[in-house]
C-alpha positions as CSV (number, residue, x, y, z in Angstrom):
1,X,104.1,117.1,32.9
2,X,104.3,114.3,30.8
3,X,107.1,111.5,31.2
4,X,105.3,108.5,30.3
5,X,107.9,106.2,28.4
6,X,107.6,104.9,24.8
7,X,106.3,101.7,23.6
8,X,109.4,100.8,22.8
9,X,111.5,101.2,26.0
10,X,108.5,99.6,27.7
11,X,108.7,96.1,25.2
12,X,112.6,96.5,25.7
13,X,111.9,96.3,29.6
14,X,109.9,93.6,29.6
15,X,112.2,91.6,27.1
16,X,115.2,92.1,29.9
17,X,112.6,91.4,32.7
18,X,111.4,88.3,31.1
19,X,115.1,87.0,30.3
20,X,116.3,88.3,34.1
21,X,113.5,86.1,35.7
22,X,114.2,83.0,33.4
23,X,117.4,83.1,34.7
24,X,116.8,83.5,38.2
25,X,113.8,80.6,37.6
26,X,116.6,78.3,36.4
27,X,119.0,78.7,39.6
28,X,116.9,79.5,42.1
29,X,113.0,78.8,41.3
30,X,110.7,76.0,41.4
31,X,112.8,72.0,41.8
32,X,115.1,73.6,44.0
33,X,115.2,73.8,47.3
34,X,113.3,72.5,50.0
35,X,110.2,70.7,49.2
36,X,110.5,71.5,45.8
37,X,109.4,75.1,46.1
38,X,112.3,77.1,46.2
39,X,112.1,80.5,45.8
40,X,110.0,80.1,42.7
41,X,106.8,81.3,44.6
42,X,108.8,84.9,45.5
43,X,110.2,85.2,42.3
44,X,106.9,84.8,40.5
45,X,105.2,87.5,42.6
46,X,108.2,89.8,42.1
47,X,107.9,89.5,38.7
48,X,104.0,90.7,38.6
49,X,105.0,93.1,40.4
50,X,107.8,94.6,38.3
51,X,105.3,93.6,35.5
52,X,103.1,95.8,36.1
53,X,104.8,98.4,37.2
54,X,106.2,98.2,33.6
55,X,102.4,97.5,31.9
56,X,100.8,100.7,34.0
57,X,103.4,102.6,34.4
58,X,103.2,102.6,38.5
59,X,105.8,104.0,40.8
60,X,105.4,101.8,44.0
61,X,108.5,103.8,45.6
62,X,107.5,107.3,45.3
63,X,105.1,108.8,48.4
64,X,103.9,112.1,48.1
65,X,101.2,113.9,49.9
C-alpha cells in the first residue's frame, strides 16, 4: 500500500502552512501579549510539528497495534 503524497502537494502544504503561521505570528505571536511572549513560543512549536509531519510524512493521530 502506497499513499505517500507527491512532491508537489507536499511544497503546496508547506506554502499554506508557512502563510497560515505568518498570519497567526502577526496577531497573536511574539510583541503581544504579556511579557512580550505571546503565544509566539506555542505557535512556533506547532508549526515544527505540522512541519514535519509534512517533511516525513508522519501521522501523529493514528494508533494502531
Amino acid at each position: 500500500m502506497d499513499d505517500r503524497p507527491g512532491c508537489l502537494s507536499g511544497l503546496l502544504k508547506l506554502f499554506l502552512l508557512d502563510k497560515v503561521f505568518d498570519w497567526l505570528q502577526d496577531r497573536f505571536g511574539y510583541g503581544n501579549g504579556c511579557m512580550g511572549c505571546g503565544c509566539g513560543l506555542i505557535l512556533t512549536v506547532i508549526f515544527l510539528g505540522l512541519a514535519a509531519s509534512i517533511l516525513f510524512g508522519t501521522n501523529w493521530f493514528h494508533i494502531s497495534f
